[in-house]
DSSP file (Angstrom, degrees, kcal/mol; ACC not computed):
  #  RESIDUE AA STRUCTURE BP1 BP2  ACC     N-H-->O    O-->H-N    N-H-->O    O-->H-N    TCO  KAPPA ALPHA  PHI   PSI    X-CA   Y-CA   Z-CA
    1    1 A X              0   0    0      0, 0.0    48,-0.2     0, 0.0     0, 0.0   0.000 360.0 360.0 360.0 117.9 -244.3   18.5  234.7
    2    2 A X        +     0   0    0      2,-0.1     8,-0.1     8,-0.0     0, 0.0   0.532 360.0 125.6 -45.0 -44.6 -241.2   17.1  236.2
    3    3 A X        -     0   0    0      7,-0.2     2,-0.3     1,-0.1    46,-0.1  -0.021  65.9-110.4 -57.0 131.2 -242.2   13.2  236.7
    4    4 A X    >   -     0   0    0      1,-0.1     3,-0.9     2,-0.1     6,-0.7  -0.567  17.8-156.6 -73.7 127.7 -239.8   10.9  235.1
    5    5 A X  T 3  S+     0   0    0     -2,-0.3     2,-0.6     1,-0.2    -1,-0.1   0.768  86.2  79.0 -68.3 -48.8 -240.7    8.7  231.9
    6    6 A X  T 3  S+     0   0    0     30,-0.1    -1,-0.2    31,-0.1     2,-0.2   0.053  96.4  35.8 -89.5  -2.3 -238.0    6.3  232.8
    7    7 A X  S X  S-     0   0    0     -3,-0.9     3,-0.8    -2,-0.6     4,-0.1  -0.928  76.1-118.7-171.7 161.1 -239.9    4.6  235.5
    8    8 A X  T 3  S+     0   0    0      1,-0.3     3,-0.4    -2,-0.2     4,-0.4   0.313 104.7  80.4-103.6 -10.3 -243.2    3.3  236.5
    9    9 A X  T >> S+     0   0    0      1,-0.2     3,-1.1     2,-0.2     4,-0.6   0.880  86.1  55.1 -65.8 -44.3 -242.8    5.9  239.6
   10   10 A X  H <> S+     0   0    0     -3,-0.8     4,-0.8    -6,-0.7     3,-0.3   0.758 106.3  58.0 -67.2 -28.9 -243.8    9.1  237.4
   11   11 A X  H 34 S+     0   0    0     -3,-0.4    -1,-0.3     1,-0.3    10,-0.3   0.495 105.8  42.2 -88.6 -11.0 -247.0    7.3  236.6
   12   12 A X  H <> S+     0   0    0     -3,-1.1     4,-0.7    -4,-0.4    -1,-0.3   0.352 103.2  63.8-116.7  24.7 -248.2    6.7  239.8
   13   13 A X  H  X S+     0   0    0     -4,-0.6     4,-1.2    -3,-0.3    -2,-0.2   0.816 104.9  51.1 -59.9 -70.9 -247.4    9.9  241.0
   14   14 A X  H  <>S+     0   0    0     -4,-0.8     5,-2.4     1,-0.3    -2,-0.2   0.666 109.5  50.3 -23.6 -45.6 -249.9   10.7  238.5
   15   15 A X  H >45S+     0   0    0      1,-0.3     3,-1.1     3,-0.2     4,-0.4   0.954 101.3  58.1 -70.1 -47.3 -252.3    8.2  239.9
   16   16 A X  H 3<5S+     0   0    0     -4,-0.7    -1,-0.3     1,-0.4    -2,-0.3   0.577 111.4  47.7 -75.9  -6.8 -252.1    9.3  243.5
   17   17 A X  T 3<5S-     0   0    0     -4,-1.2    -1,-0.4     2,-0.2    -2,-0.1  -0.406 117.4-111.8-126.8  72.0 -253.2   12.6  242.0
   18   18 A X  T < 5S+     0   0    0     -3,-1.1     2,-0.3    -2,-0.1    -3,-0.2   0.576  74.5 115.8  23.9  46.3 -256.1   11.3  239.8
   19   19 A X      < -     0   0    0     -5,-2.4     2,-0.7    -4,-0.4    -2,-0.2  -0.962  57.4-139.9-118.8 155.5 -254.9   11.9  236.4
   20   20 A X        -     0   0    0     32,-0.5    32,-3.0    -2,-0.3     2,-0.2  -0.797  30.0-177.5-100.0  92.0 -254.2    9.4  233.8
   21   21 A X  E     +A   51   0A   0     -2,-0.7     2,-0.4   -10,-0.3    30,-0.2  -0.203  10.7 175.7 -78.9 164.7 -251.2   10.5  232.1
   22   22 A X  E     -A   50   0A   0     28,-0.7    28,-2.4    -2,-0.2    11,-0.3  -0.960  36.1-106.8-144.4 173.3 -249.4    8.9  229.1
   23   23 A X  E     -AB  49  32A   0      9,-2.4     9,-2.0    -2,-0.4     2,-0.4  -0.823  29.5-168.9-115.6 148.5 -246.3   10.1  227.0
   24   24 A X  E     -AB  48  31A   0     24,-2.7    24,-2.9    -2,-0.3     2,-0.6  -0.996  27.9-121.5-123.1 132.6 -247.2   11.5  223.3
   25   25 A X  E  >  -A   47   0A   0      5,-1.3     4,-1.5    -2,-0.4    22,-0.2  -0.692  11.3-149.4 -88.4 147.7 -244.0   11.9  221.1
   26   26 A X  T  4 S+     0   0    0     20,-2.1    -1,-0.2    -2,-0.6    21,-0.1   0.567  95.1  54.9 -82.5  -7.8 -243.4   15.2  219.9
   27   27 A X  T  4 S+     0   0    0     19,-0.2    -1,-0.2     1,-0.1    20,-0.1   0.829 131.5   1.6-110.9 -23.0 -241.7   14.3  216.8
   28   28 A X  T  4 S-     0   0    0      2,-0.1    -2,-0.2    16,-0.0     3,-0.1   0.429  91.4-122.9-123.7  32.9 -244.8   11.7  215.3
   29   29 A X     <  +     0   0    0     -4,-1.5    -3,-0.1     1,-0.2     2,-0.1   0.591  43.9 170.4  17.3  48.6 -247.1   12.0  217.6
   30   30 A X        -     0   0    0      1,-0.0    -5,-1.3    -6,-0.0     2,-0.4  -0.145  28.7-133.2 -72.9 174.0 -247.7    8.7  218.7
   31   31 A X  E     -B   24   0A   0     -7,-0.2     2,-0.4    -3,-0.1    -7,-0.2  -0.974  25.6-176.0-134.4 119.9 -249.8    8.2  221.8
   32   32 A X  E     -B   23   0A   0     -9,-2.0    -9,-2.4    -2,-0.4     4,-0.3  -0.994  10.9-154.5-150.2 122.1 -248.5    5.6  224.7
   33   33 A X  S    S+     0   0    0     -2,-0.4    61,-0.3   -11,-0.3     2,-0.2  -0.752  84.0  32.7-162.0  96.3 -250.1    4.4  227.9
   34   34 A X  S    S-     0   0    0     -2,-0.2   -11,-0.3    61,-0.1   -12,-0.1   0.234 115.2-103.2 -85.8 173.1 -248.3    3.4  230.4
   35   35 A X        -     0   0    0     -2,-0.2     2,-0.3   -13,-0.2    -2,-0.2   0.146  39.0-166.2 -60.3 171.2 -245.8    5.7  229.6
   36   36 A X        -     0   0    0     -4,-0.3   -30,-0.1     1,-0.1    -4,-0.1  -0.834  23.1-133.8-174.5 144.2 -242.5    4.8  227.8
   37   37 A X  S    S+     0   0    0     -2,-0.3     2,-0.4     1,-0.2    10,-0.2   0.534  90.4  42.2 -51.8 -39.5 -239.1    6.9  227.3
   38   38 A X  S    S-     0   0    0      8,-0.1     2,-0.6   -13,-0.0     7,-0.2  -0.948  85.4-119.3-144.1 130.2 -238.6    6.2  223.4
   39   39 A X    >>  -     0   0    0      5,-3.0     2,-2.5    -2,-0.4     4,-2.5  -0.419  16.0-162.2 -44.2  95.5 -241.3    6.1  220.7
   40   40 A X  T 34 S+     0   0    0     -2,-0.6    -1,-0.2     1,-0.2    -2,-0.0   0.171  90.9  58.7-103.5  56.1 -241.4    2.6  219.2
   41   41 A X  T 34 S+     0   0    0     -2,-2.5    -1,-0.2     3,-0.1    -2,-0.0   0.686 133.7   1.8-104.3 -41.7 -243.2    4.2  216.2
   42   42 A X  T <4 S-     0   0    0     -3,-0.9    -2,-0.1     2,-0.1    -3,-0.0   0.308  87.9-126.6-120.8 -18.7 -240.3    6.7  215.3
   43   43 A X     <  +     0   0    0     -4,-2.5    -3,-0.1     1,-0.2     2,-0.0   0.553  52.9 162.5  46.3  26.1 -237.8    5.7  218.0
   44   44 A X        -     0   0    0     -5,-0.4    -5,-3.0     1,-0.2    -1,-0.2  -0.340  37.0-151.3 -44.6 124.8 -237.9    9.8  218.9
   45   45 A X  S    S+     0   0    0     -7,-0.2     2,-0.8     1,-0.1    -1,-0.2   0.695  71.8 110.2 -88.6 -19.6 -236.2   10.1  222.7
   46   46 A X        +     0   0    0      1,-0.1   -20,-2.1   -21,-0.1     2,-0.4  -0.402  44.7 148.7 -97.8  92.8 -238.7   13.2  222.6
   47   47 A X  E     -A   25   0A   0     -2,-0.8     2,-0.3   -22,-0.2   -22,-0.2  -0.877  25.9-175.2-149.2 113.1 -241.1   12.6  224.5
   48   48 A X  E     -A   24   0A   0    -24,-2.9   -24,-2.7    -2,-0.4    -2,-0.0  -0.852  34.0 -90.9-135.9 171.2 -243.5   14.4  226.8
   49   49 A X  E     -A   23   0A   0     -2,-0.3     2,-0.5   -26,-0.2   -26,-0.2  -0.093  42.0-179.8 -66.2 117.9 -246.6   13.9  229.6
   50   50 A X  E     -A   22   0A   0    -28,-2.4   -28,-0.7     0, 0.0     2,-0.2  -0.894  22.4-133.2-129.0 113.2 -250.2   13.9  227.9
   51   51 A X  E     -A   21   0A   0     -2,-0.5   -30,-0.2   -30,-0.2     2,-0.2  -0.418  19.6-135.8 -62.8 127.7 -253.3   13.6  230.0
   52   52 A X        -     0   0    0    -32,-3.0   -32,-0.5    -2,-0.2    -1,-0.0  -0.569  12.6-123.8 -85.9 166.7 -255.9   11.1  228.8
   53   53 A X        -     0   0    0     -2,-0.2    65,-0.3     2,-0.2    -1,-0.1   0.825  35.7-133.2 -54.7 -39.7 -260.0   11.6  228.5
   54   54 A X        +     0   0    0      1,-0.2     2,-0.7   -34,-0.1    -1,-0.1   0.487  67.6 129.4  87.8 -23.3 -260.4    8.7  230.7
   55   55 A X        +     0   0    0     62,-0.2    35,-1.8    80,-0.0     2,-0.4  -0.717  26.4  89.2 -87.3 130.6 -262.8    7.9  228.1
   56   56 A X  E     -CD  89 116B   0     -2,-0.7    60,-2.4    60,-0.7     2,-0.3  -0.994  60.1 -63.1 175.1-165.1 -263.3    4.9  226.1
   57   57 A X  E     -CD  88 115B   0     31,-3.5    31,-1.8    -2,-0.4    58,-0.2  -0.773  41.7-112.4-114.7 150.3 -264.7    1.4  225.4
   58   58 A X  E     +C   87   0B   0     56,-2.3    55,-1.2    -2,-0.3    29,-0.3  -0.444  37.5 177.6 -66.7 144.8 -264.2   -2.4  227.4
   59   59 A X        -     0   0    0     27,-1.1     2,-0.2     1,-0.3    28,-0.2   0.735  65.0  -5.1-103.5 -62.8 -262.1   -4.6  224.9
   60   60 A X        +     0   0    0     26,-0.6    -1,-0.3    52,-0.1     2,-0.3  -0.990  68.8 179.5-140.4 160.4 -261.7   -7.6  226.8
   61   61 A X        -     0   0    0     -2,-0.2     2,-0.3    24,-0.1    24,-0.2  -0.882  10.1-165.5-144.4 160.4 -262.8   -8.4  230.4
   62   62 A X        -     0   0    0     22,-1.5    22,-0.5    -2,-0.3     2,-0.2  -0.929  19.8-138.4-140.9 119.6 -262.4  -11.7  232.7
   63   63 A X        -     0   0    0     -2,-0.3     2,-0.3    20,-0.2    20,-0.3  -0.732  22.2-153.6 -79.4 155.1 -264.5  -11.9  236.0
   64   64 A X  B     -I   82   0C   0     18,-2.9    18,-1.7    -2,-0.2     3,-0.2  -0.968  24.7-175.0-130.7 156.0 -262.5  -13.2  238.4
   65   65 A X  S    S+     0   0    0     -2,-0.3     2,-0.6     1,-0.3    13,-0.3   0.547  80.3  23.1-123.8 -17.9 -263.7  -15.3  241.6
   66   66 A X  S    S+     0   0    0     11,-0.2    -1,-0.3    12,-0.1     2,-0.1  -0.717  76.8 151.5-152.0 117.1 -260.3  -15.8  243.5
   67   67 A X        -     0   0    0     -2,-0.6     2,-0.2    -3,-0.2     5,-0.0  -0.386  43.3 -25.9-105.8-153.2 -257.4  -13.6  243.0
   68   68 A X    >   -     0   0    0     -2,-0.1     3,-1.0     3,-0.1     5,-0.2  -0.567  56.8-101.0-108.3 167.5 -254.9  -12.6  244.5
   69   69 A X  G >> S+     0   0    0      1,-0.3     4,-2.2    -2,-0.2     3,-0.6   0.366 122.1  39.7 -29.3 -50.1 -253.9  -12.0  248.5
   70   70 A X  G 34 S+     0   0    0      2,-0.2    -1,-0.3     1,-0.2    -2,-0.1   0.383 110.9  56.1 -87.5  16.1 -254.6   -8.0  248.1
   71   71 A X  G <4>S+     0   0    0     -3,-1.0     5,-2.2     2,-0.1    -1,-0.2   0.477 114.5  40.0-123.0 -23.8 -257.5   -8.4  246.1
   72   72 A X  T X45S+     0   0    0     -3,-0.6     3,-0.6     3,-0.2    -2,-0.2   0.684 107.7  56.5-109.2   1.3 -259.2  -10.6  248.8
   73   73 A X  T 3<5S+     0   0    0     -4,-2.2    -3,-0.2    -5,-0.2    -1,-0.1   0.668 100.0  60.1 -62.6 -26.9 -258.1   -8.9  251.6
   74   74 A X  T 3 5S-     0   0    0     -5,-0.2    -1,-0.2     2,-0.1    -2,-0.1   0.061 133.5 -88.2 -82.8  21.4 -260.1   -5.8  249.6
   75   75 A X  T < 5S+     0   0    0     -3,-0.6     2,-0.3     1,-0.2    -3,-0.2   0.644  89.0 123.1 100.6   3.8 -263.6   -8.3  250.1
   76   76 A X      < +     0   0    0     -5,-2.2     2,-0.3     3,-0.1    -1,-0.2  -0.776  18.4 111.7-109.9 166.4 -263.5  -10.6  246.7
   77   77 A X  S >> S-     0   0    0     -2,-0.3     3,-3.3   -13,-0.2     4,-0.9  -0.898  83.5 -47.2 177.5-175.5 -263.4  -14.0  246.6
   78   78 A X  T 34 S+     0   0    0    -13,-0.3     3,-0.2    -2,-0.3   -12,-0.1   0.774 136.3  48.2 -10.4 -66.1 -266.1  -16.5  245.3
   79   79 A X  T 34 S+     0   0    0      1,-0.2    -1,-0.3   -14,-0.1    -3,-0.1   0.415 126.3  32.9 -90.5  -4.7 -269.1  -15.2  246.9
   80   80 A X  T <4 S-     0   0    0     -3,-3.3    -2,-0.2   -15,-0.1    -1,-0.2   0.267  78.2-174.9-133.9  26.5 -267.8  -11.2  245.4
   81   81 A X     <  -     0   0    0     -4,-0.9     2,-0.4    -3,-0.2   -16,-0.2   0.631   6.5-153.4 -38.4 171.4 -266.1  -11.4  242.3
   82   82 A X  B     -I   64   0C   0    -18,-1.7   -18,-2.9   -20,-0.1     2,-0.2  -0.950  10.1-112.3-134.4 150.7 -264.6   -8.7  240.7
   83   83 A X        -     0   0    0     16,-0.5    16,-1.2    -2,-0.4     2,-0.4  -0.639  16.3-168.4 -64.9 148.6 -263.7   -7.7  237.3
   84   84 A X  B     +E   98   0B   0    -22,-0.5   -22,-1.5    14,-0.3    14,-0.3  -0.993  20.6 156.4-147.0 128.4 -260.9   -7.1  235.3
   85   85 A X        -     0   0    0     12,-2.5   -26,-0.2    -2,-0.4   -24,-0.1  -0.149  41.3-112.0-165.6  92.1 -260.4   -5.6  232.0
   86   86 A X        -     0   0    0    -28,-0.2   -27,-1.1   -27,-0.1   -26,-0.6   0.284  28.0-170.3 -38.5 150.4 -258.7   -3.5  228.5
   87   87 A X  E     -C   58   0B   0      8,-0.4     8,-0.8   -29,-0.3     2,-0.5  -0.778  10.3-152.6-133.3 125.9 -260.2   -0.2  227.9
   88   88 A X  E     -CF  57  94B   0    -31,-1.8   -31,-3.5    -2,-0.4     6,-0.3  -0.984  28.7-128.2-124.8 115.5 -259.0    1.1  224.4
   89   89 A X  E >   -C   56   0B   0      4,-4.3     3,-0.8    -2,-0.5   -33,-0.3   0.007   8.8-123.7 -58.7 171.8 -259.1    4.5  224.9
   90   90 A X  T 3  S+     0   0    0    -35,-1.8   -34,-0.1     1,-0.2    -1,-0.1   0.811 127.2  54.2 -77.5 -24.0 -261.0    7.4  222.6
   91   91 A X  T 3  S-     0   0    0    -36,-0.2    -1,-0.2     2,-0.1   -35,-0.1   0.356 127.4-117.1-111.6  15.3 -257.5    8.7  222.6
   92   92 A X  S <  S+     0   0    0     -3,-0.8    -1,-0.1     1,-0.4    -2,-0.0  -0.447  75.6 112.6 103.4 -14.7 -256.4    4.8  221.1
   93   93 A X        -     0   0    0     -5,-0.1    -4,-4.3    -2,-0.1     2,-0.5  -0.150  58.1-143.9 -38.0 153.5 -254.1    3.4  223.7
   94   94 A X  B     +F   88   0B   0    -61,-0.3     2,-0.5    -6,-0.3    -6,-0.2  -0.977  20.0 177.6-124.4 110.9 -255.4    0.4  225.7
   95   95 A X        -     0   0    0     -8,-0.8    -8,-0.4    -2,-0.5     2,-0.1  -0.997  27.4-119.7-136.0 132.9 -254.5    0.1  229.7
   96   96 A X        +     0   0    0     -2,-0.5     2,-0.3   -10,-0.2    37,-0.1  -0.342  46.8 144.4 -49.1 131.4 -255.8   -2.9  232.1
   97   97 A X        -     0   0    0     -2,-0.1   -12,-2.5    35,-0.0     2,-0.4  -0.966  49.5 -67.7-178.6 151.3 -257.7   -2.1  234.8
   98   98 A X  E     -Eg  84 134B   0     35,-0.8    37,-3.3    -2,-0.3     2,-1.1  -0.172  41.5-148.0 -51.5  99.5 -260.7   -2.9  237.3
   99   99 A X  E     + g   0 135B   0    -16,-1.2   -16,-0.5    -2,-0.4     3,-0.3  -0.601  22.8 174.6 -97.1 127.5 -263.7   -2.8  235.7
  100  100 A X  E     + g   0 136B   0     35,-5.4    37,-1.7    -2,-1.1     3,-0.1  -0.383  56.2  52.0-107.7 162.5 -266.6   -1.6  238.1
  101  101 A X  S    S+     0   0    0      1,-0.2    -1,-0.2    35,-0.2     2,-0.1   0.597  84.2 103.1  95.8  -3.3 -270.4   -0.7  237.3
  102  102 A X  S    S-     0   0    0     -3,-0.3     2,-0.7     8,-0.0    -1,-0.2  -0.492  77.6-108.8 -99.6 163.8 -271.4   -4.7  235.1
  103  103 A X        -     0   0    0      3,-0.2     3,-0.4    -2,-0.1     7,-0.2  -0.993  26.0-162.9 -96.6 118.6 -273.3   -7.3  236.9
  104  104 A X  S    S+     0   0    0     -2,-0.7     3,-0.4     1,-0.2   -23,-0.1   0.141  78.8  71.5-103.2  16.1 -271.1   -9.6  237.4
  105  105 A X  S    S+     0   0    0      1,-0.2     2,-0.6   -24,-0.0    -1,-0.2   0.870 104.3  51.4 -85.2 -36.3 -273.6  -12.4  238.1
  106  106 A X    >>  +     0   0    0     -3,-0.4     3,-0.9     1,-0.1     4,-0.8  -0.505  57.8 157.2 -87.9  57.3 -274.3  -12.2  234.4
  107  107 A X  T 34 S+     0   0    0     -2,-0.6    -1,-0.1    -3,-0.4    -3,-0.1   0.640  76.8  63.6 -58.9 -10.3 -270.8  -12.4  232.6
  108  108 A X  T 34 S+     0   0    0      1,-0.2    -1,-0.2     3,-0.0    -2,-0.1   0.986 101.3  57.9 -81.9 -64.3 -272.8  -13.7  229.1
  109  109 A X  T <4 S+     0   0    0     -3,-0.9    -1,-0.2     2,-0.1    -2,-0.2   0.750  82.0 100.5 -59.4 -34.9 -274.4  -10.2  229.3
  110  110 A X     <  -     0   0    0     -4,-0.8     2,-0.7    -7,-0.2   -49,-0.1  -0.123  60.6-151.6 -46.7 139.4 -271.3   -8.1  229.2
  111  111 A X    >   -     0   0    0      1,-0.0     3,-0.8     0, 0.0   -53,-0.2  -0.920  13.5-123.8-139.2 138.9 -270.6   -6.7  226.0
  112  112 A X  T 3  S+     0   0    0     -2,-0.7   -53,-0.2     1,-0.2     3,-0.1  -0.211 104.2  37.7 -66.6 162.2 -267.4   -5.7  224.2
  113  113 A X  T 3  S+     0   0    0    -55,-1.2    -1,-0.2     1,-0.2     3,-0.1   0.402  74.7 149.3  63.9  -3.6 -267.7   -2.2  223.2
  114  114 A X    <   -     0   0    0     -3,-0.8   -56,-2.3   -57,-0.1     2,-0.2  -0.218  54.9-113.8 -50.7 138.1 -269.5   -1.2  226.5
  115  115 A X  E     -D   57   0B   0    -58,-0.2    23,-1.9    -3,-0.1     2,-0.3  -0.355  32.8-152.4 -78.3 145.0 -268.3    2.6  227.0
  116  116 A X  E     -DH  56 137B   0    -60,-2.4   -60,-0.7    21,-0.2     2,-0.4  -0.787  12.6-157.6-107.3 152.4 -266.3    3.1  229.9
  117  117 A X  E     - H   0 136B   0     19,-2.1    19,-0.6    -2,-0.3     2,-0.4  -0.891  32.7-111.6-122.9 166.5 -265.7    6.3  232.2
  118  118 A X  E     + H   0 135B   0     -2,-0.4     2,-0.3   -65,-0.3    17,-0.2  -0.522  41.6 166.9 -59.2 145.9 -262.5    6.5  234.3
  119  119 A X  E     - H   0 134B   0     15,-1.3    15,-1.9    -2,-0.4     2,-0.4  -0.891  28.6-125.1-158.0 141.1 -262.6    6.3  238.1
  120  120 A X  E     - H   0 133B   0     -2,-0.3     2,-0.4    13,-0.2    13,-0.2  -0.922  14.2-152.1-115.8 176.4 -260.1    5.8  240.7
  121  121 A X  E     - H   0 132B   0     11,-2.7    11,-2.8    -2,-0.4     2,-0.7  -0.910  10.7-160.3-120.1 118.5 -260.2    3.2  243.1
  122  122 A X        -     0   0    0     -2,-0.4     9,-0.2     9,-0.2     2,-0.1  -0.880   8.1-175.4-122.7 121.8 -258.6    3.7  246.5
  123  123 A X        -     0   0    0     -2,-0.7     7,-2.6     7,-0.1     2,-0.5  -0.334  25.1-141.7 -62.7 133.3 -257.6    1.0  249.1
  124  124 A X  E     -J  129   0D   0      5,-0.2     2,-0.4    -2,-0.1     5,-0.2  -0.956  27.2-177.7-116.3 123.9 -256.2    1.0  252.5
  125  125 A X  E >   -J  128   0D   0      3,-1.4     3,-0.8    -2,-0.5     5,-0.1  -0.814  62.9 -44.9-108.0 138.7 -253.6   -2.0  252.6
  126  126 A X  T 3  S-     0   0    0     -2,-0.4     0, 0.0     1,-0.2     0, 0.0   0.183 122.3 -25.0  39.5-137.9 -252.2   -2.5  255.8
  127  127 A X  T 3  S+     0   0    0     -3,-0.1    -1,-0.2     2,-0.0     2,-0.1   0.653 122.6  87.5 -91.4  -5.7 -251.1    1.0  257.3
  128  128 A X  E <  S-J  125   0D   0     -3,-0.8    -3,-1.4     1,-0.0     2,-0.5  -0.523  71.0-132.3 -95.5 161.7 -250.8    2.6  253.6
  129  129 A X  E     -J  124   0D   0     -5,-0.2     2,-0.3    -2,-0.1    -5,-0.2  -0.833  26.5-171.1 -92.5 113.1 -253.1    4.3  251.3
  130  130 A X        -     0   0    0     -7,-2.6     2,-0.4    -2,-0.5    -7,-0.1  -0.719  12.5-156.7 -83.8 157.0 -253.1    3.0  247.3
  131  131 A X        -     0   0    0     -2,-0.3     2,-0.3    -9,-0.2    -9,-0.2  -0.885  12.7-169.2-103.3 117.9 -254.7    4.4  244.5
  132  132 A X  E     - H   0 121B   0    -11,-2.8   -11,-2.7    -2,-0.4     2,-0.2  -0.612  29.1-106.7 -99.2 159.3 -255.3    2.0  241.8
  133  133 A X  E     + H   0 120B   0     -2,-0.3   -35,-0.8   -13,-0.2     2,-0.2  -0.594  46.6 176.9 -57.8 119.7 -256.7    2.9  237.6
  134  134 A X  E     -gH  98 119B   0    -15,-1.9   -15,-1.3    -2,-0.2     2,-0.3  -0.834  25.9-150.6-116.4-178.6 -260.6    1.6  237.4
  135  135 A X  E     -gH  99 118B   0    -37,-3.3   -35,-5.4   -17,-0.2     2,-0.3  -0.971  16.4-166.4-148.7 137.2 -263.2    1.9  234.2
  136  136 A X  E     -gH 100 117B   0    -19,-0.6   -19,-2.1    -2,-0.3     2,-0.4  -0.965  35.3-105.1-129.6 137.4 -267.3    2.2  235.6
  137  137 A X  E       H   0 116B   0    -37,-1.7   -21,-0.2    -2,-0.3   -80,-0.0  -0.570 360.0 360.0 -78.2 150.8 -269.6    1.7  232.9
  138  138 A X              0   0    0    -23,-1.9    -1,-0.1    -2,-0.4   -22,-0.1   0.355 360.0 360.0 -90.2 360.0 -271.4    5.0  231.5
């Protein structure tokens, strides 16, 4: 795999073709998502593309009732809220992301440690297509 560590581009390459990658360093095998260039366990430049499970558990979550412009232009507001939230992966990295699949009329009911699957979520903004990281509970 080609995509460059050095920028946030390689990783949404990644997206736009459903994977969740991360970088693992080869020399201690530390484990990093979003990616990064230099280990800052070992400071090892060697450093290469590792797919994650996609599995793992909600850490901390916020519903939110008015974000922002591209998040109510995709339907949320007040009357739809949406979620938002850390995933700590099985594979121990932690990445932010839309969390789908809760009732979000009942935020008291959400529970840390709920297990999470991967999903992604894809938008049409204007004349483009996005694809953004989500977590649906399992």
């Amino acid at each position: 795999m080609s995509k460059d560590f050095y920028n946030a581009a390689g990783f949404y390459e990644f997206v736009d073709e459903k994977k969740l990658m991360g970088t693992k360093c080869k020399s201690c095998g530390e484990l990093f998502l979003p990616p990064r260039p230099v280990c800052s366990t070992c400071h090892s430049e060697k450093m290469e593309w590792t797919e994650m499970s996609g599995k793992g558990k909600l850490e901390a979550f916020t519903v939110t009732l008015y974000g922002p412009t591209r998040m109510v232009e995709a339907g949320y507001g007040p009357k739809n809220p949406y979620c938002v939230g850390v995933v700590r992966l099985d594979e121990g990295p932690a990445i932010s992301a839309q969390i789908l699949g809760l009732d979000l009329t009942k935020p008291d009911a959400i529970k840390i440690g709920t297990p999470m699957g991967l999903t992604f979520i894809d938008r049409t903004e204007g004349e483009k297509k996005n694809t953004y990281i989500g977590f649906k509970a399992t």
